[in-house]
C-alpha positions in Angstrom: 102.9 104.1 103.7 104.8 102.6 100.8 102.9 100.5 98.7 104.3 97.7 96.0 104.3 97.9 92.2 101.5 95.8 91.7 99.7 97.6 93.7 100.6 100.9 92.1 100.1 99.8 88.8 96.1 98.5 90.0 95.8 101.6 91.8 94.1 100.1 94.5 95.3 98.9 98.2 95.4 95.4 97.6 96.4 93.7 101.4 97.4 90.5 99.9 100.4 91.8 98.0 102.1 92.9 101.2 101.1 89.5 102.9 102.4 87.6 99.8 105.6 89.5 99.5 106.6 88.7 103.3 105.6 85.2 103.4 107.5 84.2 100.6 110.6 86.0 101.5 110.6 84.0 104.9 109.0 81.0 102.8 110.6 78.6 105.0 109.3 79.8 108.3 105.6 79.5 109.4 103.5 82.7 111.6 100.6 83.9 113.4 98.4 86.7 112.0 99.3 88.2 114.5 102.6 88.2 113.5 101.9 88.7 110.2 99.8 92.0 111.7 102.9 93.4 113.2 104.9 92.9 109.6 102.0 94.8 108.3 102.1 97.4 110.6 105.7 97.7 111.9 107.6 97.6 107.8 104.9 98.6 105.7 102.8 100.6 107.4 99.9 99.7 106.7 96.9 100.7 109.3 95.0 97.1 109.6 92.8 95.0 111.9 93.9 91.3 112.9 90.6 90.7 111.9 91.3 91.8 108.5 94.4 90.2 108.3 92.8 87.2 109.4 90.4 87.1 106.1 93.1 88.0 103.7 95.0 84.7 105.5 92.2 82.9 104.9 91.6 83.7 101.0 95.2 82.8 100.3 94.6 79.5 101.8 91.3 78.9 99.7 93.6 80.1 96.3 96.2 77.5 97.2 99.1 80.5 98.1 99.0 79.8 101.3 98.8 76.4 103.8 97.8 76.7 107.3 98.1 74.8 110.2 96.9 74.7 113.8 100.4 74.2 116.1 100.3 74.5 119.8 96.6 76.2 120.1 97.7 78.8 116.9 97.1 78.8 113.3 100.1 79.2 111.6 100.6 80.0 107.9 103.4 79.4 105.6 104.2 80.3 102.0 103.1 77.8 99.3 105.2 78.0 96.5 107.8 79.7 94.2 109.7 82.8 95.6 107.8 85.7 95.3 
């Protein structure tokens, strides 16, 4: 399971790094968590819950990284910001 700097340099697991670093590389496109799970899962390989996926979403929304929006019955969250 690679891991990214930050992450290394804490050394601690950190979910929201990963999150961060694929939203804002696709900043201009918007997903599901469950989207955002198979990211997690299918590049980084990282062994996660949607339900834990779900709260990290949500965190980043309350610290102003993320926005989130409810489209055709699905919450959808985008990158708020600079480039990571």
């Amino acid at each position: 399971m690679p891991i990214s700097r930050q992450e290394f340099d804490d050394g601690r697991l950190d979910l929201s790094v990963p999150i961060l670093q694929f939203l804002s590389l696709r900043n201009g496109e918007a997903f599901t968590a469950d989207e955002v799970l198979d990211e997690l899962l299918n590049y980084y390989g990282r062994r996660v819950t949607e339900a834990e996926v779900v709260v990290v979403l949500e965190d980043l929304v309350k610290a102003d990284k993320l926005e989130s929006k409810q489209i055709a019955g699905a919450e959808g969250y985008i990158y708020k910001g600079e480039l990571y």
